[in-house]
N, C-alpha and C positions, 0 to 999 in steps of 0.2 A: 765852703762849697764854691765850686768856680759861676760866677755871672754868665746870664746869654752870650752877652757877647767874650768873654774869655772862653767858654765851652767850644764855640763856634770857630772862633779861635785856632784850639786846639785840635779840633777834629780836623781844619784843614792842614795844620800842622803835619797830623800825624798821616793825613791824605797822601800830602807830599814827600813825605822819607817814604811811604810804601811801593810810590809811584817810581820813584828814584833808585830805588834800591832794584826793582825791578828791570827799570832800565839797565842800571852796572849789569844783570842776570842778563838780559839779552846780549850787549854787547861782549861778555863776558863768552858766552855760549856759540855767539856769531862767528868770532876772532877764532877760539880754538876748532870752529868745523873742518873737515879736512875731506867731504863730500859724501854720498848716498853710500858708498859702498864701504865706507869705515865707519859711520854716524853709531852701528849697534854697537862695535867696540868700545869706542869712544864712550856711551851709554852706558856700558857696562862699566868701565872705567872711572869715571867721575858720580855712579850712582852712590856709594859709600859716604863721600864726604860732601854730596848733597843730601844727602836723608831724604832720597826717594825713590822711587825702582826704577829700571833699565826702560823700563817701558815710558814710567813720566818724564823721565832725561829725554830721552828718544824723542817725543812727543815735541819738548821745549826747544831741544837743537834748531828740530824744524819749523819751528814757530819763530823762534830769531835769527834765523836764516833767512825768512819770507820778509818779517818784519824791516830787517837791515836792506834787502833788497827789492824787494814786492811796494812796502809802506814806510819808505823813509820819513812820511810826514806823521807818522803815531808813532813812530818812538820817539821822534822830538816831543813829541805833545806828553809821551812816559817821561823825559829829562827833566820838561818842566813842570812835571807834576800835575798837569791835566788829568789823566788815566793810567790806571795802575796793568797789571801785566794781565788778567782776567778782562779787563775789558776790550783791550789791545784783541784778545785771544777769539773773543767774539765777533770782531771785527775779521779777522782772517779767516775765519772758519765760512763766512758770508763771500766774502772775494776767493775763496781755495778754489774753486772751477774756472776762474779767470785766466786769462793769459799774463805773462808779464805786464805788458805793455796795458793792460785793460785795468789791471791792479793798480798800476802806479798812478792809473787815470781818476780810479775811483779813491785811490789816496790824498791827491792833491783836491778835487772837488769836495771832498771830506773836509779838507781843513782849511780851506776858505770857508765851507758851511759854519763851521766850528768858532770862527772867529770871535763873531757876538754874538754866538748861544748862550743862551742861558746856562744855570746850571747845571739842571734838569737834563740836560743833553748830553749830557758825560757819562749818565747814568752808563752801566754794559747794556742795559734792552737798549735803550735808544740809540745807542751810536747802534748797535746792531741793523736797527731799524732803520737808521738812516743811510748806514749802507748800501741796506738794499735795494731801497729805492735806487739809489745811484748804479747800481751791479745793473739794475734793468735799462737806465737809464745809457749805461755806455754801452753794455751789449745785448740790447731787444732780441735780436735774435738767437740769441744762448740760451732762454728759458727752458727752453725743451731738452737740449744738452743735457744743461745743472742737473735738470731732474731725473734722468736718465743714468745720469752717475750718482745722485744722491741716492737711488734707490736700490744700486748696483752694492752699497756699504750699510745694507740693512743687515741686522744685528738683533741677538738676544742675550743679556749678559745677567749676570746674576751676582750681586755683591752681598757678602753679607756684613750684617749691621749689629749691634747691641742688643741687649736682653734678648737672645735669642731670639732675633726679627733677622729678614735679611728682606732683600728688594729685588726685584723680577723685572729687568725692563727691557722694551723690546722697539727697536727702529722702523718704521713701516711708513709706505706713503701715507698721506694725509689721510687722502679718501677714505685706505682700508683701516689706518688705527681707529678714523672716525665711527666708520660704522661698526667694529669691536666694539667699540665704548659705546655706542647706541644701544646697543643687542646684550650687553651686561648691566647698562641700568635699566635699561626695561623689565630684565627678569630679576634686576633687586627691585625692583618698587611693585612688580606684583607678587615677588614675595612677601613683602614691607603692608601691601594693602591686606593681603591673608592673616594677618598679625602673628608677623615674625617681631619678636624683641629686639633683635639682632639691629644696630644702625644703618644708614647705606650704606656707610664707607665700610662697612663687617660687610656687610654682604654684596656690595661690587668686587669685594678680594674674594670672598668665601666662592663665589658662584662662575669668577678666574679661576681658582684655581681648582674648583670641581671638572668646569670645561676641559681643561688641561689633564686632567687626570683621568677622564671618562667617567666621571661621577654624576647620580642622579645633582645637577645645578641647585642648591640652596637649601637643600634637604635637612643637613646635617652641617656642625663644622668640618672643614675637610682634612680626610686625615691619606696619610701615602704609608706606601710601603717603605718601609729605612732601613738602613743599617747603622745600628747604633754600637759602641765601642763603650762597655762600663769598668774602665778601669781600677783594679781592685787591689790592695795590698795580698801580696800571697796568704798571709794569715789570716784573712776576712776572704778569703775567695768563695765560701760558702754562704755569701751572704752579702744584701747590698745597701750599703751607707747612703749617705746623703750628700756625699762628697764625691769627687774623682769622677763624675760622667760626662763624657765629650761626646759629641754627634760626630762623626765623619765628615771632615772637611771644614766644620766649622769652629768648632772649641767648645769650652767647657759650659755645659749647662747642666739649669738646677735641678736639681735629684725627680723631682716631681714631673718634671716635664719629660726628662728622660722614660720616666714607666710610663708615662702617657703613649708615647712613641712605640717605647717595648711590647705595649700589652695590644696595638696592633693587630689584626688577624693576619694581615700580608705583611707585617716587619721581622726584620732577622735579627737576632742580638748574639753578640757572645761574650763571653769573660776576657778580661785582659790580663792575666796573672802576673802581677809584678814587685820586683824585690824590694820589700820596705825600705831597706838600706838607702838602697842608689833610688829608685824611684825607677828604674827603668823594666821594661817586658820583661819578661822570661820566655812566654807561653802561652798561645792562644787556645783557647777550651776548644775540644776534640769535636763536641755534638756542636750540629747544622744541618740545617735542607739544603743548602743550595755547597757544591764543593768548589775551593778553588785551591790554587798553588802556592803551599802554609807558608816556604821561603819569602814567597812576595808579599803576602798581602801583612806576615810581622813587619817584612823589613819597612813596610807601608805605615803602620801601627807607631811601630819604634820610631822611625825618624817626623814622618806627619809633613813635615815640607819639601822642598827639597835642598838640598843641601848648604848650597852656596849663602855664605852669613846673610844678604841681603836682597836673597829669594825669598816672596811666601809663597809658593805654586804648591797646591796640597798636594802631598805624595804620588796621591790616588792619579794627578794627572799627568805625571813624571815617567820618566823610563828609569828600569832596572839598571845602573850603572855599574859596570864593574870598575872597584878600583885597581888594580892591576890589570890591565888589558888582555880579552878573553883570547882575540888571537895573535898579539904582538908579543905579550908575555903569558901565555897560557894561565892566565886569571880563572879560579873556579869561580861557578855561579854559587856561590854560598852565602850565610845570615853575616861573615865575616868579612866578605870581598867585595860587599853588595852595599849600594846607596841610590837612593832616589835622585834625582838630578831631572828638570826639566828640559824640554827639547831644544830650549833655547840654550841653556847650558851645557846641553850636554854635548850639542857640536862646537861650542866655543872654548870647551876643555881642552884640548887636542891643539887649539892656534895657535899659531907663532906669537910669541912671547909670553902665554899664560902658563903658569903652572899651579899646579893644584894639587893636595897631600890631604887624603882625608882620611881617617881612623874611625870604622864603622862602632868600633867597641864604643869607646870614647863619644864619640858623636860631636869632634874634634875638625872642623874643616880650615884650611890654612890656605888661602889663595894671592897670588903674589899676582899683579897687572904688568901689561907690555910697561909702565912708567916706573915701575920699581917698587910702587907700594904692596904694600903688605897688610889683608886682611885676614881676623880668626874669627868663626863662631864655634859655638860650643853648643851641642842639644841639649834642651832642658829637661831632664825627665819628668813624665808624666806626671807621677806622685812626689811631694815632697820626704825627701831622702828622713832616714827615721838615723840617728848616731850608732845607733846597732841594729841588726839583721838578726830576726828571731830564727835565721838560719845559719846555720855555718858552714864557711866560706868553703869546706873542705868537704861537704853533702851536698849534694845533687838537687834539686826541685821535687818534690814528693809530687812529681806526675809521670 
């Protein structure tokens, strides 16, 4: 076992290659910019052979663009292993309402502060914090400004998470998140005094997401109306395993929770009939309340994202794309011609220098970058492919 002081050690060790490494990312990321109006290409471009989306590229460009420019003195402080690129990131996000000239102000007062701080000071809250202070400090009269734009990029976004959990979060000024979260622990703790079992943290989500729903607050757990997707081997379609059930939009969950969902009084479900063989659709069940347009909502089913290898934008938010173009090459709208592709994708199809070849059978997508590279993904089918098809290839679907 390593000693305090070798542990200690190596944690700074490893402090410093994170910090460094970050840095090359910035300078790396700075160098190749080439300004606001080609930044999402570019993003899309280099998203692959970073292992992250078009959107966190996007993000990073502009964060070491600001960094190289804005705060030359915290990416020195990233070279030398001071702070790694997360804390760097909290720092600009605190100076982003600033003017150049007010940024580079509060950069340099930053790293004189920095000098003989402690360690503690490095932490991401504190430099944050210290910041701040200094953002009032140079420009007193911007407060109102800042706030005015921070409140103009409120937001409600929705990630989802493991074990079928996902997370709800929403941007608001202080005041109003504050008194939200007043108004829902008051009615979990006089639920809590009624002797509800439930804890608060059950019942500060339960009594959210009743509000939200229109639901009597804290009554019950809360349940919504869904559309649930139970995909089924065509030979069991009369019938439902404990296997193969995906929520819409989110992925695959466990059999149990799925008929929780299902047995609903307001949820919608249908069958997903699909060829043991390949694992892929065939065929969505006929009965439903509510109607919609079968072409879209399989080609929806079938692909599940959108298309492009290092998209995950779930179908459902994507546009119908035809791959032969509907009026340059009179492209049918059909389950054959047809692929999800999001908006962002789907006007970047069409650019000077991208091409794209996508094979809806297959679920085959081949896109080639303005720089010459070349990406493939391949859709996964739903179910795992079975070596034989208790159908044969030369019969039809028995629906």
């Amino acid at each position: 076992m390593l000693g305090t002081g070798d542990m200690v050690a190596a944690a700074r060790s490893l402090r410093e290659q994170r910090a460094r490494v970050d840095a090359a990312e910035v300078e790396f990321l700075a160098a190749v910019d080439t300004g606001p109006a080609e930044r999402r290409g570019l993003a899309e471009t280099l998203a692959p052979e970073l292992r992250m989306s078009p959107q966190e590229v996007e993000a990073r460009i502009q964060a070491a663009v600001d960094l190289a420019s804005r705060m030359p003195q915290m990416l020195t402080a990233m070279r030398h292993g001071l702070t790694d690129g997360y804390g760097a990131r909290r720092v600009l996000r605190v100076t982003a309402p600033l003017s150049d000239a007010h940024a580079r102000r509060v950069d340099e007062l930053l790293a004189d502060k920095l000098t003989d701080a402690p360690v503690s000071t490095w932490q991401p809250g504190n430099l944050a914090r210290h910041a701040a202070r200094l953002v009032q400090r140079v420009d007193p009269g911007g407060q109102t400004a800042r706030a005015r734009t921070a409140d103009e990029d409120r937001k409600l976004q929705l990630d989802h998470g493991e074990h079928a959990q996902s997370r709800l979060t929403v941007d608001l000024r202080s005041e109003v998140a504050s008194a939200c979260y007043a108004r829902v622990d008051a009615m979990a703790r006089r639920l809590r005094r009624g002797g509800e079992t439930r804890t608060l943290e059950q019942l500060r989500a339960d009594v959210t997401a009743d509000l939200l729903l229109g639901n009597d607050p804290g009554v019950q757990v809360p349940q919504a109306a869904a559309q649930v997707y139970v995909h089924l081997p065509v030979d069991a379609a009369l019938s439902i395993s404990d296997t193969g059930c995906e929520l819409d939009g989110y992925g695959p969950i466990p059999a149990p929770i799925a008929r929780e969902i299902m047995t609903g009084p307001e949820s919608v479900w249908r069958a997903v009939l699909c060829d043991s063989a390949t694992g892929e659709p065939l065929d969505l069940g006929r009965t439903r309340r509510r109607p919609t347009a079968t072409i879209r909502e399989l080609v929806r089913v079938r692909d599940r994202e959108c298309v492009v290898p290092w998209c995950r934008r779930p179908a459902r938010h994507c546009d119908l794309d035809h791959e032969r173009e509907w009026a340059a090459h009179h492209g049918p709208t059909s389950l054959t011609n047809t692929g999800p592709r999001c908006r962002r994708h789907h006007r970047m199809k069409n650019a000077p220098g991208w091409v794209t070849r996508y094979d809806p059978i297959r679920g085959a997508t081949t896109i080639t970058t303005p720089t010459g590279a070349t990406y493939t993904g391949e859709r996964e089918p739903i179910l795992t492919p079975r070596r034989q098809s208790p159908l044969s290839r030369d019969e039809p679907p028995p629906f």
